[in-house]
TIKEFI-96805 format. One record per atom (N, C-alpha, C): x, y, z; residue in three letters; atom name. Coordinates in Angstrom, 2 decimals. Atoms other than C-alpha are relative to their C-alpha. Example, Ala and Ser with C-alpha at 12.3 -4.5 7.8 and 13.67 -1.06 7.14 Angstrom:
REC;0.89;-1.19;0.00;ALA;N
REC;12.30;-4.50;7.80;ALA;CA
REC;0.90;1.20;0.00;ALA;C
REC;-0.82;-1.19;-0.06;SER;N
REC;13.67;-1.06;7.14;SER;CA
REC;-0.77;1.09;0.73;SER;C
//
This chain:
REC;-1.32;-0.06;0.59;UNK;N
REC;9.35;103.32;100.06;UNK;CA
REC;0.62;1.36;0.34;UNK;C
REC;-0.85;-1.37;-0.26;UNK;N
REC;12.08;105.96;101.35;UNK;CA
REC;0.86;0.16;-1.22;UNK;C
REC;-0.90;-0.44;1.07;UNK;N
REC;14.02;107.72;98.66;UNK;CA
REC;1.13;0.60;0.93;UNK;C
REC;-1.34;-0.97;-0.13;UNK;N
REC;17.52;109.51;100.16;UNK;CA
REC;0.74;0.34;-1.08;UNK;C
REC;-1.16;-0.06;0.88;UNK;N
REC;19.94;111.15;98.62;UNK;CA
REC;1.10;0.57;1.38;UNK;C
REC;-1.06;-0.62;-1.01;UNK;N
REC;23.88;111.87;100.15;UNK;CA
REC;-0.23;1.41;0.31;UNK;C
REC;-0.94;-1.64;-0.32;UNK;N
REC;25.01;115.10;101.43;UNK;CA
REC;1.07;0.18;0.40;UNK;C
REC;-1.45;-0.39;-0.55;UNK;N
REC;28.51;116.14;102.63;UNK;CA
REC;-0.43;0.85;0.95;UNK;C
REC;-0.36;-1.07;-0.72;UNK;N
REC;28.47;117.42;106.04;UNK;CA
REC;0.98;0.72;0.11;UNK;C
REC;-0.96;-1.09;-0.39;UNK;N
REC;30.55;120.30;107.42;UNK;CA
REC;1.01;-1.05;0.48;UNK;C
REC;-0.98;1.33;-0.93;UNK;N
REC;34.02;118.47;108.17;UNK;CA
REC;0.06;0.22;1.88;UNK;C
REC;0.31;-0.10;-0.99;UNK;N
REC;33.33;120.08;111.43;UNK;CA
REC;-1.06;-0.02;0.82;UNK;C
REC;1.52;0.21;-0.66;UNK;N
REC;29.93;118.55;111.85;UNK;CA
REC;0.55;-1.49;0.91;UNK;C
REC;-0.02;1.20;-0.78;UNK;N
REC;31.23;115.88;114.86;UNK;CA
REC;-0.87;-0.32;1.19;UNK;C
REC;1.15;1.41;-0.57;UNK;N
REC;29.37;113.20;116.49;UNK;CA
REC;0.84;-0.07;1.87;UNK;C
REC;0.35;0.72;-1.36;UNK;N
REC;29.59;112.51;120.68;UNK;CA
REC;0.24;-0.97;0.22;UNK;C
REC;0.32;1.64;-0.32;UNK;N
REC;29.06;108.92;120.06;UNK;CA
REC;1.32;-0.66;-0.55;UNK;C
REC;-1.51;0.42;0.48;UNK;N
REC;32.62;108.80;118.28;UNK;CA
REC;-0.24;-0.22;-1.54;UNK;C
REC;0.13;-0.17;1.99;UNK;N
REC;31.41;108.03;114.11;UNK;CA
REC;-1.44;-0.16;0.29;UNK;C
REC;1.01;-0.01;0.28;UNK;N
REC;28.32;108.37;112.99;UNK;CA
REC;-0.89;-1.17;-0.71;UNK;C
REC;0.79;2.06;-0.35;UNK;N
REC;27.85;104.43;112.46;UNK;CA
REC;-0.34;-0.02;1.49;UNK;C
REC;-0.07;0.03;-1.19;UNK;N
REC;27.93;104.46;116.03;UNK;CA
REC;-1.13;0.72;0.33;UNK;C
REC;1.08;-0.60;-0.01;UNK;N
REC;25.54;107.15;116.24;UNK;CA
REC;-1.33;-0.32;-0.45;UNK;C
REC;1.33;0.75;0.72;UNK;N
REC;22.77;105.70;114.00;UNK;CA
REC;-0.14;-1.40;1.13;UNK;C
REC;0.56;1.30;-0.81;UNK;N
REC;23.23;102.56;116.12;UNK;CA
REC;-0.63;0.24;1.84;UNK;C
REC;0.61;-0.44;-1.54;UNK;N
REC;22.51;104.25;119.51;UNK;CA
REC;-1.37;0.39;-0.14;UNK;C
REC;1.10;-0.14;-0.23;UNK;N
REC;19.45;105.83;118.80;UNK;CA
REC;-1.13;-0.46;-1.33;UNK;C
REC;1.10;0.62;0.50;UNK;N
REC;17.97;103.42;116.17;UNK;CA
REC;-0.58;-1.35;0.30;UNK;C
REC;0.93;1.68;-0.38;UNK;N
REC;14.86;100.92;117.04;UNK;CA
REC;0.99;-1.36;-0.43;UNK;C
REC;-0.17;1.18;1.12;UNK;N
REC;16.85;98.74;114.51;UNK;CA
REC;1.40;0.00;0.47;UNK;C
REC;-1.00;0.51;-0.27;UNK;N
REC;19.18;96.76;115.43;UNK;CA
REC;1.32;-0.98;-0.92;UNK;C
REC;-0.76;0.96;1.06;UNK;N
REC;21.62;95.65;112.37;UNK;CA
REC;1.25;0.71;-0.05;UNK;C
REC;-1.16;-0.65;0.52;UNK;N
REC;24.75;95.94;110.73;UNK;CA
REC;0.16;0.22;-1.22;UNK;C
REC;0.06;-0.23;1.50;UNK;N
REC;23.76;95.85;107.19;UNK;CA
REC;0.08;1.02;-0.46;UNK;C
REC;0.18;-0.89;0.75;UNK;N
REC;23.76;98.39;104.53;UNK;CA
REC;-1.62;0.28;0.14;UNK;C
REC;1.52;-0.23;0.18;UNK;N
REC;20.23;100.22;104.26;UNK;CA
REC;-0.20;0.04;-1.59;UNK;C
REC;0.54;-0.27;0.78;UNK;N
REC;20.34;100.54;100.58;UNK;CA
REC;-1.26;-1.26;0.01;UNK;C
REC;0.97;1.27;0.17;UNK;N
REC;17.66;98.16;99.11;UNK;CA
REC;0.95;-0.79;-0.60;UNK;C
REC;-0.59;1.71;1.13;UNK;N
REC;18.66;94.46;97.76;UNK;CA
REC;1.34;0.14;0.50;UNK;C
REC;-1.90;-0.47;-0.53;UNK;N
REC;22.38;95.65;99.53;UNK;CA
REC;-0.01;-1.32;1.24;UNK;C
REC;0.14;1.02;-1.26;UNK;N
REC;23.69;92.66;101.78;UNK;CA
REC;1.33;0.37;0.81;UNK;C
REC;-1.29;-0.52;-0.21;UNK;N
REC;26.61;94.68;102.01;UNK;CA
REC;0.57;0.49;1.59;UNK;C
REC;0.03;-0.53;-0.96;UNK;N
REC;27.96;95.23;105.83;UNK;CA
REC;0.18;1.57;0.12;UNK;C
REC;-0.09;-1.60;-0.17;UNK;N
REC;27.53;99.05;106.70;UNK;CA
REC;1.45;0.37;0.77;UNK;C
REC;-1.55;-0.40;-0.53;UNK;N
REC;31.15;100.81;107.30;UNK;CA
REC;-0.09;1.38;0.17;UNK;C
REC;0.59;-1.48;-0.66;UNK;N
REC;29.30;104.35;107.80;UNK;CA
REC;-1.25;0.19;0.46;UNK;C
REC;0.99;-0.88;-0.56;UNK;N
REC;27.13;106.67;109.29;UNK;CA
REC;-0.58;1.27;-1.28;UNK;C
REC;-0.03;-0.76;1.20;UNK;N
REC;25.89;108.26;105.84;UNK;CA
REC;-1.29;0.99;0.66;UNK;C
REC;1.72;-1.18;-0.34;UNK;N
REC;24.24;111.93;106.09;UNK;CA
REC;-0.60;-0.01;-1.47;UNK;C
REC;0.93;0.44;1.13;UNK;N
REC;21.20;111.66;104.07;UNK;CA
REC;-1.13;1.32;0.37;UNK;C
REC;1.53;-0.36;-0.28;UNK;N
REC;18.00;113.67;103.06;UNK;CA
REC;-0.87;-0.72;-0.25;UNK;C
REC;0.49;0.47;0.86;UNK;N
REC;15.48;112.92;101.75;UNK;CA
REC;-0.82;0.46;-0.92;UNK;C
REC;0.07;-0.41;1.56;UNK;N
REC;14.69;113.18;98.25;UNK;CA
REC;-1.86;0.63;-0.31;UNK;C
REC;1.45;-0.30;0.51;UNK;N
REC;11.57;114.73;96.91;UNK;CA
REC;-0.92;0.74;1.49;UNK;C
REC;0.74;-0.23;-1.49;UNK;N
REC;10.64;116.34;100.39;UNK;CA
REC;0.07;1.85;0.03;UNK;C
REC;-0.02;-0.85;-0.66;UNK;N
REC;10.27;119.61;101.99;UNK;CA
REC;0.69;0.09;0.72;UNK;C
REC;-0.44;-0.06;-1.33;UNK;N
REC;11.96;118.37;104.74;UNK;CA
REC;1.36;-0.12;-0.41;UNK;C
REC;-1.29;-0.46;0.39;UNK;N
REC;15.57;119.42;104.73;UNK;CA
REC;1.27;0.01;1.08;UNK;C
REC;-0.99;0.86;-0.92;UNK;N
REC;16.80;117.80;107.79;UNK;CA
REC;0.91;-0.92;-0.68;UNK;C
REC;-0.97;0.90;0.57;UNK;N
REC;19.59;115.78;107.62;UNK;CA
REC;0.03;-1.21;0.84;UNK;C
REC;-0.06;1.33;-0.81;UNK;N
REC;19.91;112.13;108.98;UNK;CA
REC;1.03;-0.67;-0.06;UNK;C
REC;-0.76;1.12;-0.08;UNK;N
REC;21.59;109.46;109.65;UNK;CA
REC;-0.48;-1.27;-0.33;UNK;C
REC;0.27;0.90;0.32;UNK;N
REC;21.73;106.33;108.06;UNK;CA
REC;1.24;-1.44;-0.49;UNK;C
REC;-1.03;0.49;-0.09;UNK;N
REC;24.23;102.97;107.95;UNK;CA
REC;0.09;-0.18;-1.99;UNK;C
REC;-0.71;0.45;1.50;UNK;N
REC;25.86;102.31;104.37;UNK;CA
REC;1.17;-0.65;-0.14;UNK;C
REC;-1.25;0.40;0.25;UNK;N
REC;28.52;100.46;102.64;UNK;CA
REC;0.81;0.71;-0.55;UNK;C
REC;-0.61;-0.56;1.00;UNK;N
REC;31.35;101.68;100.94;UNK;CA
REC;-0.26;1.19;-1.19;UNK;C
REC;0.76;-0.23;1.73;UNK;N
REC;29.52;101.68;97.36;UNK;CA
REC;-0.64;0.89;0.41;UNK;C
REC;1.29;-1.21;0.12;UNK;N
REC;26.52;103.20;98.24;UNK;CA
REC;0.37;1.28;0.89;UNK;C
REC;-0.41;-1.20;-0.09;UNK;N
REC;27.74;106.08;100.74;UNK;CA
REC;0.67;0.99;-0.81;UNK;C
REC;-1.19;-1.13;1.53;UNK;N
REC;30.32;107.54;97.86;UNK;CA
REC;-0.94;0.03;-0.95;UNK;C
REC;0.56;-0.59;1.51;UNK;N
REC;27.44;107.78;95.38;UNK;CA
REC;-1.19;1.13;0.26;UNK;C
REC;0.98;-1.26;0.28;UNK;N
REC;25.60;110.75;94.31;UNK;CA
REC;-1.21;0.15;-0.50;UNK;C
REC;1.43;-0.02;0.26;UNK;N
REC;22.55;109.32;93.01;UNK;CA
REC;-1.09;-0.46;1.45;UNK;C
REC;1.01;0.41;-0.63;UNK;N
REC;19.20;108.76;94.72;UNK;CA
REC;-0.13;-1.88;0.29;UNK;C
REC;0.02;1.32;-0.71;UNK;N
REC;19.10;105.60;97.03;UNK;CA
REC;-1.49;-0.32;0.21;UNK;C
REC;1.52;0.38;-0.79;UNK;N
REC;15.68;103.73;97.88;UNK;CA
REC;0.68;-0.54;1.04;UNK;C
REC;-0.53;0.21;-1.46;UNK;N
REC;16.61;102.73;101.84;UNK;CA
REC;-0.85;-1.58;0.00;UNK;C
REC;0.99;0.93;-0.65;UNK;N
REC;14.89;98.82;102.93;UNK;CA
REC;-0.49;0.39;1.31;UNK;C
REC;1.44;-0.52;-1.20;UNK;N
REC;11.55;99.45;104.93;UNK;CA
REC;0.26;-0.07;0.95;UNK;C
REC;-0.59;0.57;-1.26;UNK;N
REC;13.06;98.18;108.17;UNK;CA
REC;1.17;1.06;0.62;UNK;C
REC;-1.18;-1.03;-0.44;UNK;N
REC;15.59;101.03;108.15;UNK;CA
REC;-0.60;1.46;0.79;UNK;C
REC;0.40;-1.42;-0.58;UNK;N
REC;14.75;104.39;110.51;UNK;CA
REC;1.22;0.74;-0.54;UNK;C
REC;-0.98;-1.26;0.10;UNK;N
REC;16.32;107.46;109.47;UNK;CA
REC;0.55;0.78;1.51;UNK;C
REC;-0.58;-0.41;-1.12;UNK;N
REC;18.30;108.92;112.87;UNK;CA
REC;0.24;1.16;-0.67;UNK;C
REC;-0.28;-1.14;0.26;UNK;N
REC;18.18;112.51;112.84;UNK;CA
REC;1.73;0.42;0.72;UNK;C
REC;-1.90;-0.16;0.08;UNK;N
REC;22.39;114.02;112.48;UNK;CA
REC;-0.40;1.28;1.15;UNK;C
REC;-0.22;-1.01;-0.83;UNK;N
REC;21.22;117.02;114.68;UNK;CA
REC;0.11;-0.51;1.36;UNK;C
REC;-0.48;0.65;-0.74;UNK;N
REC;23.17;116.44;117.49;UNK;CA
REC;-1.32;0.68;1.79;UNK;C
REC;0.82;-0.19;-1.27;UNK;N
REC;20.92;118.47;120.39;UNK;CA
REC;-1.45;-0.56;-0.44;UNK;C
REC;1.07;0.96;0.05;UNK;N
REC;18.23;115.95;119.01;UNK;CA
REC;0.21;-1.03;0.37;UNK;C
REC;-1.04;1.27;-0.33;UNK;N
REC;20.43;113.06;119.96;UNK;CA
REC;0.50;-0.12;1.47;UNK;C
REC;-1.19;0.41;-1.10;UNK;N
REC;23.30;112.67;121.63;UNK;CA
REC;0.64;1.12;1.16;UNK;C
REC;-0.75;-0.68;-0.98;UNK;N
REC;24.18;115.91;123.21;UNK;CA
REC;-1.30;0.58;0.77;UNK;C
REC;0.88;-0.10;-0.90;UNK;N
REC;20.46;115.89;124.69;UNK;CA
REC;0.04;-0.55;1.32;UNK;C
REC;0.29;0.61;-0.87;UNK;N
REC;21.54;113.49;126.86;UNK;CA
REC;0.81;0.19;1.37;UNK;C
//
């Protein structure tokens, strides 16, 4: 089970790939359009930056969401099937 929570990037944290839905879909295994929360059947309309919760690790990712769940401020559980896409872009997109 993944826990995330949001973050607000820098409004001048931009994406290569054009939004950061777009981005999550380029370099993840997973091929959907759904929402990642859990039990969500909701189609994803972002590229939500996420940590994750209870960690050390203090990267930031990428992950698809709807509406609802990107605008909220509590702790999300993600469905198992979802990869987190790291938001740092010379890990990505401007490696290439």
């Amino acid at each position: 089970m993944t826990i995330i929570k949001n973050v607000n990037p820098s409004p001048h944290y931009n994406c290569n790939c054009g939004t950061w839905l777009k981005h999550w879909q380029k370099f993840s295994p997973v091929k959907t359009t759904g929402c990642a929360a859990a039990n969500c059947q909701t189609p994803a309309t972002l590229g939500a930056h996420v940590q994750l919760s209870n960690s050390y690790d203090e990267a930031m990712y990428v992950i698809p969401l709807c509406e609802e769940h990107g605008s909220v401020t509590v702790k999300l559980e993600i469905a198992g099937s979802y990869k987190l896409v790291p938001a740092d872009r010379a890990l990505t997109c401007e490696r290439w």
